[in-house]
C-alpha positions as CSV (number, residue, x, y, z in Angstrom):
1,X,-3.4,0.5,8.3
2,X,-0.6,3.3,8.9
3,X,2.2,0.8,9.2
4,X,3.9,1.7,6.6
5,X,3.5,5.5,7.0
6,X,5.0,5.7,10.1
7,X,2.0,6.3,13.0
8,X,3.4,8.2,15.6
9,X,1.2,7.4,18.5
10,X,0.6,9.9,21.2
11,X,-1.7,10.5,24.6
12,X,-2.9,13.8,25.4
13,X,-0.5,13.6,28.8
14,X,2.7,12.8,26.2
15,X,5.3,15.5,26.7
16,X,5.5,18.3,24.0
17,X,2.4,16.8,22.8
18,X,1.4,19.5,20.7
19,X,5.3,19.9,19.5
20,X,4.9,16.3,18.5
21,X,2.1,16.7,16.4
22,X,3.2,20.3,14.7
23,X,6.1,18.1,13.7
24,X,3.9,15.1,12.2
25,X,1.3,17.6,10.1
26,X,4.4,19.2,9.0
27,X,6.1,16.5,7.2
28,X,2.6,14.4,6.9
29,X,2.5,11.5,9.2
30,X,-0.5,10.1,10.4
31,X,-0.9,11.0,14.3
32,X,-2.6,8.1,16.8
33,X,-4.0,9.6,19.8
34,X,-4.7,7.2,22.4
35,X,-7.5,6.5,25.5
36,X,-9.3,9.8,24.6
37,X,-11.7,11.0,27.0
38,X,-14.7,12.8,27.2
39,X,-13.3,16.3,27.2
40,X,-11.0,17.0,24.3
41,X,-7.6,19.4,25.0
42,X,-8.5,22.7,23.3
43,X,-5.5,22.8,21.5
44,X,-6.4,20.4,18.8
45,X,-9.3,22.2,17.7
46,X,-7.3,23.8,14.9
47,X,-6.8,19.9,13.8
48,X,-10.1,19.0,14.2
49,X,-11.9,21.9,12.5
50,X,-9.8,21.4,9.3
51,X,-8.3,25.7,9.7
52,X,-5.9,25.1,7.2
53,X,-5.2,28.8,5.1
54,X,-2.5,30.2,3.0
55,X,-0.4,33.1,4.5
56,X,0.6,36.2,2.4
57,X,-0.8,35.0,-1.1
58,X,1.5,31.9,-1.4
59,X,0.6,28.2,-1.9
60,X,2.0,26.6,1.0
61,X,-0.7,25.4,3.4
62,X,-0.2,26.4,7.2
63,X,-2.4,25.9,10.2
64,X,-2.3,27.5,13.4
65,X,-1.6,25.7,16.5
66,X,-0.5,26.5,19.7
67,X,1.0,29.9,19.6
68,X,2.3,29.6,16.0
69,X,1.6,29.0,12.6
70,X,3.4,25.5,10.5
71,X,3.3,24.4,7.6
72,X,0.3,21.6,6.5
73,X,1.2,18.4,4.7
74,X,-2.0,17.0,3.2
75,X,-0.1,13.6,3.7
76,X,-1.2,13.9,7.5
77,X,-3.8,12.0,9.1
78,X,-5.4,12.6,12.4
79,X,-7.1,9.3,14.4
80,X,-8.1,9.2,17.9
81,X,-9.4,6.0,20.2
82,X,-10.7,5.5,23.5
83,X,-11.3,2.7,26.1
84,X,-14.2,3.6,26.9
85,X,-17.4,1.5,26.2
86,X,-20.3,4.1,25.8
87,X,-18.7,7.9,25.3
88,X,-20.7,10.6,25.2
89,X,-19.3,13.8,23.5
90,X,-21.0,17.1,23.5
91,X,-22.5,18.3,20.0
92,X,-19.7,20.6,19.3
93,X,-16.9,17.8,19.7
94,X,-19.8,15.2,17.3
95,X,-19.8,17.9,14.5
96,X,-15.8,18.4,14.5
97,X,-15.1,14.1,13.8
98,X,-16.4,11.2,12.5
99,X,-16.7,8.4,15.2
100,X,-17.2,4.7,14.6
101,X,-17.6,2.3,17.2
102,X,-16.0,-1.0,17.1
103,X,-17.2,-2.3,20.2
104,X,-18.0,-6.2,19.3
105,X,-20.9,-8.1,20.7
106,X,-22.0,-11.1,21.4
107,X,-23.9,-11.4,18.2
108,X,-21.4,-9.5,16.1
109,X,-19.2,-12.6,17.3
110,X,-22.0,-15.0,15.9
111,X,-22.2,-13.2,12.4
């Protein structure tokens, strides 16, 4: 689906993880984080509550992250996955994201 846009795909142990993904909300690529567990680094919470404001009275959109402030594309795209078969996230993680399981079963297979 983000082929085209140029997914950069990440894991929460990825060096300069949170470098990486200032650098894709700042020129708008969709971001990919991969095998996601149950607990959630702090430092995307920014991402994941949608804390986007304008500094000083001008138009460009910035969110804080990390120990700074960058600039927000609205190009940008956040999606995370996980391996696992059943997750269970607490209540504050369910009300920050919208998750969708594609787990397939047997009579998903026969439909």
């Amino acid at each position: 689906m983000e082929k085209d846009n140029d997914l950069i795909i990440l894991k929460f142990s990825t060096p300069n993880f949170l470098r990486t993904m200032g650098s894709a909300i700042s020129i708008g690529k969709p971001v990919l984080v991969e095998d996601v567990e149950e607990y959630l680094d702090p430092g995307i919470d920014p991402i994941l509550q949608k804390q986007i404001f304008t500094a000083d009275g001008s138009k460009i959109k910035q969110l804080r992250l990390g120990d700074g402030n960058i600039d927000y594309d609205d190009l940008f795209k956040f999606y995370m996955t996980t391996k696992m078969p059943n997750p269970h996230y607490l209540p504050e993680i369910c009300i920050k994201v919208t998750l969708i399981n594609f787990t397939v079963t047997f009579g998903g297979l026969e439909d």
